[in-house]
N, CA, C and O of each residue as an XYZ file, in Angstrom:
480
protein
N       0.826     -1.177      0.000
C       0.000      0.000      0.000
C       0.878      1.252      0.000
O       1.951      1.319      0.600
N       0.423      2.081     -0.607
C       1.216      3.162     -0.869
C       0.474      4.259      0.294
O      -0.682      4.374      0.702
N       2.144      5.198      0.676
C       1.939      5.780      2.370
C       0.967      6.926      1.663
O       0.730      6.942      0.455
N       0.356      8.046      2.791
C      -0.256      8.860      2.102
C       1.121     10.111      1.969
O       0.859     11.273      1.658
N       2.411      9.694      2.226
C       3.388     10.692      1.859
C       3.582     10.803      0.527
O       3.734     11.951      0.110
N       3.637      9.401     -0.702
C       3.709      9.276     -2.178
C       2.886      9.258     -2.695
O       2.922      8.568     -3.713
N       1.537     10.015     -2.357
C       0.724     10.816     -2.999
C       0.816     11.903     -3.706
O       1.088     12.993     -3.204
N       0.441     11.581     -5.835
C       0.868     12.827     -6.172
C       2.727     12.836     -6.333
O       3.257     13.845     -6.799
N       3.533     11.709     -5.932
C       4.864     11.750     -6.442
C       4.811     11.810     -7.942
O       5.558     12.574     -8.554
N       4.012     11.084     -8.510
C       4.413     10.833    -10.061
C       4.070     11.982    -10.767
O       4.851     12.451    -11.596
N       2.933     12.513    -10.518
C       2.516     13.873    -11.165
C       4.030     14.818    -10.573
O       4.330     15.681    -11.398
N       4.582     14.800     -9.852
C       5.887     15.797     -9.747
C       6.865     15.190    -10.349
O       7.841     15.823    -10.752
N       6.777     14.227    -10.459
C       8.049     13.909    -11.374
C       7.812     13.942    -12.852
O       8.776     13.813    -13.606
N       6.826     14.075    -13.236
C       6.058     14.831    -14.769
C       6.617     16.451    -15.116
O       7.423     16.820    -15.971
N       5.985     17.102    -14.278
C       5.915     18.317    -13.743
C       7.822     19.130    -14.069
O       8.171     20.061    -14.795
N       8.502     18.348    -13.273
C      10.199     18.508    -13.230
C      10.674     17.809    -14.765
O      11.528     18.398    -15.427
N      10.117     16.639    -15.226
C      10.274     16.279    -16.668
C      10.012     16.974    -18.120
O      10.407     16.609    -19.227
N       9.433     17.792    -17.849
C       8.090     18.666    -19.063
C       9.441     19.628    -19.262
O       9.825     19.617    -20.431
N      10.235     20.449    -18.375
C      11.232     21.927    -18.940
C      12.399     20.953    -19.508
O      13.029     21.365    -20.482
N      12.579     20.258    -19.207
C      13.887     18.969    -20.330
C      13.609     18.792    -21.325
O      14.378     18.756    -22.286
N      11.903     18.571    -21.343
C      11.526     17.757    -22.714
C      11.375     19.153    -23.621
O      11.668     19.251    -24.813
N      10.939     20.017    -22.915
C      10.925     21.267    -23.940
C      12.096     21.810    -24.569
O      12.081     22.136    -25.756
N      13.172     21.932    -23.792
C      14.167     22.175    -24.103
C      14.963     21.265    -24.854
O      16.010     21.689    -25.344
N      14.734     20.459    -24.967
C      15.501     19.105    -25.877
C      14.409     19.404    -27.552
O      14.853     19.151    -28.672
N      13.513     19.762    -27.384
C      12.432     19.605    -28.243
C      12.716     21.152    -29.007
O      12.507     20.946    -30.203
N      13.016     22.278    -28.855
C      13.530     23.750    -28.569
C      15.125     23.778    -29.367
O      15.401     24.647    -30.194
N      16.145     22.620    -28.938
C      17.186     23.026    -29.807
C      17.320     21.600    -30.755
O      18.360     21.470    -31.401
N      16.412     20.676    -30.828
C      15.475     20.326    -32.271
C      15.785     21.050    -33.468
O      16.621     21.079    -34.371
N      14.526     21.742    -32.996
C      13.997     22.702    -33.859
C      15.147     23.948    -34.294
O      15.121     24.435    -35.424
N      15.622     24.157    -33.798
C      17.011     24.795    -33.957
C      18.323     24.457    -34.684
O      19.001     25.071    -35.508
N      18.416     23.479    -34.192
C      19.368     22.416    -34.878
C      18.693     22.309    -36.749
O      19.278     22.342    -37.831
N      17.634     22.212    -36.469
C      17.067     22.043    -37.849
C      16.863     23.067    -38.763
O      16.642     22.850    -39.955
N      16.946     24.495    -38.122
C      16.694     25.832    -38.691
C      18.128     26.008    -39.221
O      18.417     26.529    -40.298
N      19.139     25.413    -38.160
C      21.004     25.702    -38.686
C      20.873     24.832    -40.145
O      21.218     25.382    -41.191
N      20.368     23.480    -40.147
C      21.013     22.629    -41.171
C      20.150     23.585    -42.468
O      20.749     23.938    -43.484
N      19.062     23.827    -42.287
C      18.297     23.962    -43.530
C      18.956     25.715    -43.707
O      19.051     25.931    -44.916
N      19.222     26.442    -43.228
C      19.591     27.834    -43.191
C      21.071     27.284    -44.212
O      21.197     27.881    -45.281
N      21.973     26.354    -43.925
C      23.411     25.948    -44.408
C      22.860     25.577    -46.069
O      23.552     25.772    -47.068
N      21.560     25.047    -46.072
C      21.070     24.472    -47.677
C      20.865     25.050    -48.399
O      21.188     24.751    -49.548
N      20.162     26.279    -48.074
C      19.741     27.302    -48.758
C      20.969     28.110    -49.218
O      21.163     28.317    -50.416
N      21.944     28.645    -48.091
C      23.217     28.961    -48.543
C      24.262     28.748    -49.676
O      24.991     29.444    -50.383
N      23.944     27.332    -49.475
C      24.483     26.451    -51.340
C      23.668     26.421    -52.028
O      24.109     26.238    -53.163
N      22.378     26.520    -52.001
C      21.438     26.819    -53.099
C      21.509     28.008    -53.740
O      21.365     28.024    -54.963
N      21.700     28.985    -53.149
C      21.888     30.241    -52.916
C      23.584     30.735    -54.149
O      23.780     31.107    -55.306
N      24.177     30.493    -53.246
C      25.577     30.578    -54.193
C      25.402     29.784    -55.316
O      25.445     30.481    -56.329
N      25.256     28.832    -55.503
C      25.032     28.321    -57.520
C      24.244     29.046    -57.919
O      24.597     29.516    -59.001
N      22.970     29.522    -57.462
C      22.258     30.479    -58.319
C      22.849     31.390    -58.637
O      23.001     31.818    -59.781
N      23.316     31.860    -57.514
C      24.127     33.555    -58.132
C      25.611     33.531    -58.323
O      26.331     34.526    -58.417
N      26.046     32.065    -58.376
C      27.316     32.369    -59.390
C      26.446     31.928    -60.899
O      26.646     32.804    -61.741
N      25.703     30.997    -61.333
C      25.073     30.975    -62.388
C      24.758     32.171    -63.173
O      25.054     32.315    -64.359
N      24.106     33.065    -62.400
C      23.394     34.252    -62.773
C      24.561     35.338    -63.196
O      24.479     36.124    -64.140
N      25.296     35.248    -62.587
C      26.848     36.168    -62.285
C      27.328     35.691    -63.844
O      27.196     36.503    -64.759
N      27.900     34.313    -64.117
C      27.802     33.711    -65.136
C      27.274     34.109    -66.702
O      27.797     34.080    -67.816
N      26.408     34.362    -66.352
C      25.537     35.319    -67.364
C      25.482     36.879    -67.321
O      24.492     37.436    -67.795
N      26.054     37.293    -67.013
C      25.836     38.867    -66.872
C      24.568     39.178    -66.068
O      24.142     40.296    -66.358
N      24.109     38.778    -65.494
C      22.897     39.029    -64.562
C      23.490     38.850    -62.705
O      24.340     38.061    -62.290
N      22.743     39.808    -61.957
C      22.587     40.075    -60.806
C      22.907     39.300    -59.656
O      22.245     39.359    -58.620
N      23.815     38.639    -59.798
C      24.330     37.446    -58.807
C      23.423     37.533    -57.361
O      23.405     36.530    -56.649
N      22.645     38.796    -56.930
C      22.232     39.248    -55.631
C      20.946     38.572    -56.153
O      20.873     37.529    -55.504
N      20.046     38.628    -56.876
C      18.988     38.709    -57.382
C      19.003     37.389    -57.533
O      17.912     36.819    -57.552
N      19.953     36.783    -57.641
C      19.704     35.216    -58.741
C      19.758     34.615    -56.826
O      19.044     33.659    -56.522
N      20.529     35.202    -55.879
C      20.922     34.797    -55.008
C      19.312     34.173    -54.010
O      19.033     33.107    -53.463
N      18.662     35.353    -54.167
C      17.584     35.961    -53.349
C      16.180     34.819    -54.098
O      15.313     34.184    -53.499
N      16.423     34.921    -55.416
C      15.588     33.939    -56.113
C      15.499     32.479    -55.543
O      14.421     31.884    -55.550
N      16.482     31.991    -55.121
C      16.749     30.575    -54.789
C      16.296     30.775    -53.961
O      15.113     30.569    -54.232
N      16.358     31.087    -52.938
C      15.966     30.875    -51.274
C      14.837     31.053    -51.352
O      14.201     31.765    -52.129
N      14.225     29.810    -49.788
C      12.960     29.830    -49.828
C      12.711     31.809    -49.385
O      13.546     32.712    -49.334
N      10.925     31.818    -49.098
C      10.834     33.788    -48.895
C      11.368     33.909    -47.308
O      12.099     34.835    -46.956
N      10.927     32.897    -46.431
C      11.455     33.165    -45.204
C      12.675     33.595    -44.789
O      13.073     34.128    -43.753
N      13.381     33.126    -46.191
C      15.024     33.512    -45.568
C      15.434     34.405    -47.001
O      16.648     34.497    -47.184
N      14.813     34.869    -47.724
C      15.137     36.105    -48.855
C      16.086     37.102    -47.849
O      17.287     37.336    -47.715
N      14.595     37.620    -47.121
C      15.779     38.954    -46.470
C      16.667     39.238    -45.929
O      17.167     40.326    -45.644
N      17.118     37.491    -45.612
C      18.354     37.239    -44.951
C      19.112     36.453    -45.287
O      19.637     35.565    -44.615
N      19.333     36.890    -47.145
C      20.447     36.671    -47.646
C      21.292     37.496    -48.111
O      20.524     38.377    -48.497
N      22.459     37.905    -48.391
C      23.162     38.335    -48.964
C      24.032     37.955    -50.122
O      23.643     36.792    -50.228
N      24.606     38.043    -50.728
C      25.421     37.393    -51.914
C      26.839     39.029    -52.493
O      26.596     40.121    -53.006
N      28.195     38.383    -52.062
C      28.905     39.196    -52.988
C      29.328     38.258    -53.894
O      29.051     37.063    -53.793
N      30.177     38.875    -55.030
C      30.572     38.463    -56.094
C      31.524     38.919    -56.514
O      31.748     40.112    -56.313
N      32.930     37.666    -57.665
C      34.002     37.825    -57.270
C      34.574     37.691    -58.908
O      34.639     36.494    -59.191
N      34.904     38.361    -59.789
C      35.271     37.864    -60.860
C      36.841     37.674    -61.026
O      37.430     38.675    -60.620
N      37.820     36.533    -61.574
C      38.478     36.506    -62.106
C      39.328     35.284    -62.732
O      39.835     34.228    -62.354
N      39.149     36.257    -64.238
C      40.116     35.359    -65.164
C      38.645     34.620    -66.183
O      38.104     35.439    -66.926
N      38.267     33.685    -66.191
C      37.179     33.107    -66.616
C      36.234     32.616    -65.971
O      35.365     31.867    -66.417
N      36.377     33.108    -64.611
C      35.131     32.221    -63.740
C      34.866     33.630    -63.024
O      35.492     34.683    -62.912
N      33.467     33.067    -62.538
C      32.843     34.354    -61.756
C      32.736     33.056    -60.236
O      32.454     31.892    -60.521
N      32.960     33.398    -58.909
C      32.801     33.370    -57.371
C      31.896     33.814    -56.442
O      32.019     34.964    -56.019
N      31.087     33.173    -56.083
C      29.755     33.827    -55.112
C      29.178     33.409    -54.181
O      28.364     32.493    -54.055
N      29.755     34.330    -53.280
C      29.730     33.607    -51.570
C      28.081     34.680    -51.121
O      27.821     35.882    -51.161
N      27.397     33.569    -50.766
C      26.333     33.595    -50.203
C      25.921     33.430    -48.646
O      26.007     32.285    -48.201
N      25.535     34.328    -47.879
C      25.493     34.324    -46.305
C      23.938     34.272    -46.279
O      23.165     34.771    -47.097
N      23.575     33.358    -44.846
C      22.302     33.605    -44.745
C      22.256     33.575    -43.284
O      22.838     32.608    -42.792
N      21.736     34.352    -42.506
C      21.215     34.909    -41.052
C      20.654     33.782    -40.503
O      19.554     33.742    -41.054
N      20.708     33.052    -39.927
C      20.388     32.156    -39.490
C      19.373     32.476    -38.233
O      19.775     32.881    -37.142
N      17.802     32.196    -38.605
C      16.747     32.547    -37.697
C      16.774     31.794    -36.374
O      16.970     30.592    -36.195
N      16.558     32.663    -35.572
C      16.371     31.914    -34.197
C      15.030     31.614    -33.845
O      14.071     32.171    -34.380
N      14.923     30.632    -32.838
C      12.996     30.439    -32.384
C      12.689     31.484    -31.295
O      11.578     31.940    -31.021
N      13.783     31.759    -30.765
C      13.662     32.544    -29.598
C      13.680     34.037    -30.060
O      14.728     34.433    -30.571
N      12.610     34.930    -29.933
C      12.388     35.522    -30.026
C      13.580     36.869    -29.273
O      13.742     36.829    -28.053
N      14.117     37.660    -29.868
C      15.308     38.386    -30.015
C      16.276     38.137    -29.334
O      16.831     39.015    -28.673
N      16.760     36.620    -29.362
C      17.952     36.515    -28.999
C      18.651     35.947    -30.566
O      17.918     35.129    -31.122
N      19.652     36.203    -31.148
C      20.048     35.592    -32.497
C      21.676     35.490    -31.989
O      22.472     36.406    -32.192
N      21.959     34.486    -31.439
C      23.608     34.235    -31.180
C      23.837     33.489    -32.114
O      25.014     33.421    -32.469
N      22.934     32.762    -32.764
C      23.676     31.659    -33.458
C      24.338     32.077    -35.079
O      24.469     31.065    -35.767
N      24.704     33.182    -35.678
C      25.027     33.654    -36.583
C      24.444     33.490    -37.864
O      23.244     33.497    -38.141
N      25.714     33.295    -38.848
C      25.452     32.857    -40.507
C      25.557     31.767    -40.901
O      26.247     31.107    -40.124
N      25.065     30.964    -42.115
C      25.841     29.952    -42.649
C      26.409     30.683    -44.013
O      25.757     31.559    -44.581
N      27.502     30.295    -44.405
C      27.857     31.235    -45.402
C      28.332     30.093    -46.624
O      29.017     29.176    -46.171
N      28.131     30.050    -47.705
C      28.641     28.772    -48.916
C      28.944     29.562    -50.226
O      28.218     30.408    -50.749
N      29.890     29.219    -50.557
C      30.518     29.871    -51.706
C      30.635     28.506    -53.275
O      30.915     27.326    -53.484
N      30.305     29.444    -53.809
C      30.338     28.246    -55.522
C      30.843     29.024    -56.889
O      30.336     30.061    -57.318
N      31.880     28.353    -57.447
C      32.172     29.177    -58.400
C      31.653     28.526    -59.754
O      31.277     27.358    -59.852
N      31.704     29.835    -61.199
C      30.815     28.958    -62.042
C      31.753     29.717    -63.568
O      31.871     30.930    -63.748
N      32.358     28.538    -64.568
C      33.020     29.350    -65.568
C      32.016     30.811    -65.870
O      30.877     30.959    -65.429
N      32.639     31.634    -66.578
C      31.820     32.539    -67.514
C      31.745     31.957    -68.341
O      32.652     31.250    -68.779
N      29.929     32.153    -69.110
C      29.759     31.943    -70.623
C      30.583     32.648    -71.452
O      31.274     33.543    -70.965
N      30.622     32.461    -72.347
C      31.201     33.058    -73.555
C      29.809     33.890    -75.124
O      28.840     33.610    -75.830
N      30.223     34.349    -74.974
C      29.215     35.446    -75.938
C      28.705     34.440    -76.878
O      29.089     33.272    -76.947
N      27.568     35.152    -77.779
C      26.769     33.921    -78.639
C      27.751     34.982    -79.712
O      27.981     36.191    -79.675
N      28.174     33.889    -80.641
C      28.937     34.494    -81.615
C      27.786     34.273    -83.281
O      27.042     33.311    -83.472
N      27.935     35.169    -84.006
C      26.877     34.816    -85.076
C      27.258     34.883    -86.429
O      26.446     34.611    -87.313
């Protein structure tokens, strides 16, 4: 028989379990915002060395790739030389937590020959 002191133990040991599980569940979701924020980054740079490639807007081609959630928090410079164009792409990496952002950029760079003119 159980005393009437371990009454209600198990509901407290729920209770003390629930801020672990959130927090395990919290940098999840985080963990998963870093990997997919790093994808977009290389998605990101082939577009806008592609675009760069072509005489077009390496920023634009950059911004195109990415899903919209993370548009405004990309950047793209661009690097020409010799026959290839270079384009390192940064993306801000969103936090869940509402204005804390420690966790930085992912940044991926891809280079892409230049075309060559249509000759006629």
């Amino acid at each position: 028989m159980r005393g009437a002191r371990d009454r209600g133990q198990v509901a407290i040991e729920y209770l003390g379990f629930i801020p672990i599980l959130m927090l395990i569940a919290v940098a999840a979701i985080q963990i998963g915002l870093v990997a997919y924020s790093a994808q977009q980054a290389g998605t990101a740079a082939r577009a806008g060395a592609r675009a760069a490639s072509l005489d077009r807007s390496a920023q634009q081609g950059c911004q195109q790739a990415v899903s919209a959630a993370l548009s405004g928090r990309t950047t793209c410079g661009e690097a020409r030389g010799g026959d290839t164009v270079t384009v390192t792409a940064t993306v801000r990496i969103p936090s869940i937590i509402p204005l804390w952002d420690p966790i930085g950029s992912a940044r991926k760079t891809a280079t892409m020959p230049l075309d060559d003119p249509p000759t006629r």
